[in-house]
C-alpha positions in Angstrom: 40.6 70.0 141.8 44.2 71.5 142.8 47.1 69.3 143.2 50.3 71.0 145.2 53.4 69.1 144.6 56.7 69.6 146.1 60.4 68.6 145.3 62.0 69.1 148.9 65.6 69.3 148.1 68.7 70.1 150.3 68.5 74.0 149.2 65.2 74.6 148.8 61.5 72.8 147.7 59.9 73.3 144.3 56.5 73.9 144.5 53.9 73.4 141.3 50.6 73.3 141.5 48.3 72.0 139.0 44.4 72.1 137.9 42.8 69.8 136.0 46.4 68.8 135.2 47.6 71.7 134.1 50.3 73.9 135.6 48.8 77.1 136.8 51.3 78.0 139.4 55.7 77.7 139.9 57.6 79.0 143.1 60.4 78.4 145.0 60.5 77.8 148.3 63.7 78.4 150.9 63.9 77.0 154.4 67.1 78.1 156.5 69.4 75.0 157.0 69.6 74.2 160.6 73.3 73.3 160.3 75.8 74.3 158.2 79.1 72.7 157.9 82.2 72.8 155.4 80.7 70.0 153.7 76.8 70.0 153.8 73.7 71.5 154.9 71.2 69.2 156.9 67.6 70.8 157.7 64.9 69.7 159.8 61.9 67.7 158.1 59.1 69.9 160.2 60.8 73.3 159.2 60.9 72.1 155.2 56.8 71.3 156.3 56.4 74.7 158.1 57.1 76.1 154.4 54.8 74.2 153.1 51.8 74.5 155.1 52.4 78.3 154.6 51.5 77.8 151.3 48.5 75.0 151.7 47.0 77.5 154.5 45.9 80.0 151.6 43.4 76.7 149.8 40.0 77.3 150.8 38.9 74.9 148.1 39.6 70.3 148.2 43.2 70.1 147.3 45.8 66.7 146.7 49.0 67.0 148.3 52.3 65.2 147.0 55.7 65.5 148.4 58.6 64.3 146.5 61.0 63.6 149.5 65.3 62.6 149.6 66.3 59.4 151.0 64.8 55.8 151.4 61.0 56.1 151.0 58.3 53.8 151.8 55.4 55.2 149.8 52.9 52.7 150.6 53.1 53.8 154.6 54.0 57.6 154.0 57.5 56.9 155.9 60.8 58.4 155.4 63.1 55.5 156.0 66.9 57.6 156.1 67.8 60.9 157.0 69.5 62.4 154.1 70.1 66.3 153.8 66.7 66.5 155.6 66.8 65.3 159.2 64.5 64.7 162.0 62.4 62.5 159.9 60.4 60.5 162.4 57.1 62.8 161.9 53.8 61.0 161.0 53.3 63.1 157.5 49.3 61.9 157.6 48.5 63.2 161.2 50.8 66.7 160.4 48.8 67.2 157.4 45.4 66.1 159.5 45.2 70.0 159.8 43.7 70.5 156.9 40.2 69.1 156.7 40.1 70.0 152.6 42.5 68.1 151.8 41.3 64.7 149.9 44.8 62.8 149.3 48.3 62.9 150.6 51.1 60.2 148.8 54.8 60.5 149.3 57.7 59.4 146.7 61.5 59.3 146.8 62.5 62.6 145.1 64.2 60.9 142.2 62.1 57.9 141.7 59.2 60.6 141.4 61.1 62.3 138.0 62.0 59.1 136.8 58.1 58.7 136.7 57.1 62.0 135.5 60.5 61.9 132.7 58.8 58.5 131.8 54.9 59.8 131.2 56.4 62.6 129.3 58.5 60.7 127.2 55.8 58.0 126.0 53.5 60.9 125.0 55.3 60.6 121.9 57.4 57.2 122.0 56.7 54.2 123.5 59.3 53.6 126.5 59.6 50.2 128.4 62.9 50.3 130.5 64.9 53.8 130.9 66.8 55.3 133.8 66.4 58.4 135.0 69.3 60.4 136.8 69.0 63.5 138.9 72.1 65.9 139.7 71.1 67.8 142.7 72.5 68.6 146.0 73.4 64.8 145.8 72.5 62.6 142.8 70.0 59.9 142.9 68.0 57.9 139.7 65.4 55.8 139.3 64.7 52.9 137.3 61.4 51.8 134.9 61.3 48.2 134.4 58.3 47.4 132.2 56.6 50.5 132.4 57.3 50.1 136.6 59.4 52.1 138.9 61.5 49.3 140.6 61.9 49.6 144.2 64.2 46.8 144.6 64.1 44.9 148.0 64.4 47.3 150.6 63.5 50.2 148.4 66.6 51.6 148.0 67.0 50.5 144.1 68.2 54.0 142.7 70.2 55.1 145.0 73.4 55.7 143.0 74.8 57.9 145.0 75.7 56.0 147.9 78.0 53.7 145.7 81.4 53.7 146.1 82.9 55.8 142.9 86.0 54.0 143.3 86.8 50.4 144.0 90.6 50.0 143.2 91.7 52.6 145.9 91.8 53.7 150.0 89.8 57.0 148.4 86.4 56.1 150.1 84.5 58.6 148.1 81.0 57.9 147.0 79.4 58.5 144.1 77.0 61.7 145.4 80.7 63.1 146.5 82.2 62.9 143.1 78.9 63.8 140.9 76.9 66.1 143.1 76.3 69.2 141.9 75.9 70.3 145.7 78.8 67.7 147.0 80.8 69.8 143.9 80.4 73.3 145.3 80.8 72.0 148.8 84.4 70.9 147.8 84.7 74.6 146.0 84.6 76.3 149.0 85.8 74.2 151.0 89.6 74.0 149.0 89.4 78.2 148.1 88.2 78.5 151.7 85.4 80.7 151.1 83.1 82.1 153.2 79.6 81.5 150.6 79.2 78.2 148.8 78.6 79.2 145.0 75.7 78.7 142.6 75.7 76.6 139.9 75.7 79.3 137.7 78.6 81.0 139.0 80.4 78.1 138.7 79.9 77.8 135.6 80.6 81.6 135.0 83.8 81.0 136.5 84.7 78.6 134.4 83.9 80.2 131.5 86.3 83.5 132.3 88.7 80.6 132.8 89.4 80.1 136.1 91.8 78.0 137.1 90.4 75.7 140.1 86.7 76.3 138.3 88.3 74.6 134.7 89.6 72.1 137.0 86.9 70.9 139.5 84.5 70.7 136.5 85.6 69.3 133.9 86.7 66.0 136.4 82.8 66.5 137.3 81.4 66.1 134.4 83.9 63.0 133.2 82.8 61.7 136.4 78.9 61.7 135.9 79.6 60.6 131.9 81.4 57.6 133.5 78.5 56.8 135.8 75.8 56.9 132.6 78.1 54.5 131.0 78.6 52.2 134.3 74.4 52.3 134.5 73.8 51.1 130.7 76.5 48.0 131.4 74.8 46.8 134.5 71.3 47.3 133.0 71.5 48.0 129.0 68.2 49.9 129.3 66.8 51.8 125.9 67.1 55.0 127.6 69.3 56.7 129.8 68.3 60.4 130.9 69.8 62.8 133.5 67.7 65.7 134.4 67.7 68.1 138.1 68.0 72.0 137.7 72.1 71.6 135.8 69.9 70.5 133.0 68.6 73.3 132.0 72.3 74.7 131.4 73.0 73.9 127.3 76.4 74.2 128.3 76.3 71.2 130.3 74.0 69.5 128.2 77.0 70.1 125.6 79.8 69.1 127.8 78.1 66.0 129.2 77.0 64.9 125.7 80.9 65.1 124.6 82.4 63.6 127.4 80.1 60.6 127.5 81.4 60.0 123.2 84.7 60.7 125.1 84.7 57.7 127.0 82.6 55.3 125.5 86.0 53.4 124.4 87.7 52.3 127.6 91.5 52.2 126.8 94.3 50.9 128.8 97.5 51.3 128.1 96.9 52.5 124.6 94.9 48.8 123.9 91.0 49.4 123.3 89.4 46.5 125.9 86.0 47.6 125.6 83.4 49.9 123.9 79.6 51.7 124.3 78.4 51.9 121.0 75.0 52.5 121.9 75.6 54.9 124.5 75.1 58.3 122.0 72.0 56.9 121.1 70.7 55.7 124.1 71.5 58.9 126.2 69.5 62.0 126.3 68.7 65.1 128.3 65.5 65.6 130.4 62.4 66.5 129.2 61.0 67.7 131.6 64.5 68.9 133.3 63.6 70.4 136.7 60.2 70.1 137.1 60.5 66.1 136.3 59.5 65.3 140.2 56.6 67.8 140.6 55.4 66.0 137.0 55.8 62.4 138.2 53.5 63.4 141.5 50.9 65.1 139.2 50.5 60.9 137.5 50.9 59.3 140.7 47.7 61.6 142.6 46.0 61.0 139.5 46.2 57.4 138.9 
């Protein structure tokens, strides 16, 4: 039997679609943003579904259906508890996807909670894993934490959600921690202080940097200090075995590199030239995705299966 996963993320939804557990099939798919503004994109939840369906209309044959969603999700009733860059969320996902009478199962995950899941499988393939963090740099950035071999959901199922922390706490700058890390929050900024007209790719930000341009030099390298500091934050709160940050940046080896130095960087906090405190695990314990992009689609394939 098929099994069509989807990452809906603030751009776009990944699509994979497995057979037996195997990946036969990779697309992307884009939806129009309903509203665009200097800062962020929001899209309706039936448009991103309207994408979907058009590929699900071409399965004659029984199919399973997983959707890896943003914001606070409860999984066990299939409802989408926050608005995030997706909006208009009050649609009964079971009745929409009624439609189609071949369909056997439907579940629904929180988009990062889902690759945290799939980077877990993957990893204890080959090495036994109890408690990791997984971290994914997106339009926003979100995690998701194993505890015992569980995805932790934490009271009101909003354990993960490391984005909407405040990234400062000794200041009036009320940023949060999607605003400062966000690969999506990072090219929003871009444009918004060069006042273009297009917001940039990832990859031509990175160009950009690369031919050494000014504002490019600038706005990353504070990025990528930025997320170090938050893996370093994460293992003091929860001294995990593993920490790993995946999301489609992950794939570049030049911010594997970066991130990988800066994190060694600042494993010694230092003030005023006096050493208060240092990581000296963090190296060790930190590592890149597995599974990198596809980490979401992955962790849906285990949870339709289970």
């Amino acid at each position: 039997m098929k099994s069509y996963t989807f990452d809906v993320g603030g751009t776009g939804t990944k699509c994979i679609v497995f057979e037996n557990k195997k990946e036969i099939k990779n697309e992307y798919l884009t939806c129009e943003a309903d509203v665009v503004t200097e800062f962020f994109t929001k899209t309706r939840l039936v448009k991103v579904f309207e994408e979907i369906s058009k590929v699900l209309d071409n399965e004659k044959e029984e199919f399973n259906v997983f959707l890896a969603l943003p914001g606070i999700i409860d999984s066990k009733n299939k409802k989408i508890l926050s608005p995030s860059t997706i909006t208009e969320i009050d649609i009964n996902i079971e009745e929409y996807f009624s439609k189609y009478k071949n369909m056997k199962k439907i579940l629904i995950e929180n988009d990062a909670k889902s690759a945290a899941i799939g980077e877990f499988y993957e990893r204890n393939k080959t090495k036994k894993v109890s408690n990791m963090v997984h971290i994914t740099i997106g339009t926003a950035i979100g995690g998701g934490i194993i505890i015992n071999g569980k995805i932790y959901n934490g009271a009101n199922l909003r354990a993960g959600e490391f984005g909407k922390m405040y990234s400062s706490i000794g200041n009036e700058r009320n940023y949060s921690v999607t605003f400062d890390t966000g690969l999506g929050a990072l090219l929003f900024k871009r444009k918004f202080l060069n006042k273009e007209e297009k917001i940039l790719t990832g990859k031509q930000m990175f160009e950009l940097y690369n031919e050494g341009e000014e504002i490019a030099v600038k706005m990353i390298d504070e990025w990528i200090e930025q997320i170090a500091k938050l893996i370093i934050n994460l293992d003091y709160v929860l001294d995990f075995e593993l920490i790993t940050i995946g999301g489609g940046v992950s794939e570049n080896e030049q911010f594997q590199d970066m991130i990988k130095k800066a994190i060694s960087k600042n494993k010694e906090f230092v003030f005023q030239g006096m050493v208060m405190n240092i990581n000296q695990e963090i190296e060790s314990k930190f590592d890149i995705s597995m599974l990198k992009n596809k980490a979401a689609c992955y962790g849906g394939l285990y949870l339709l299966n289970k």
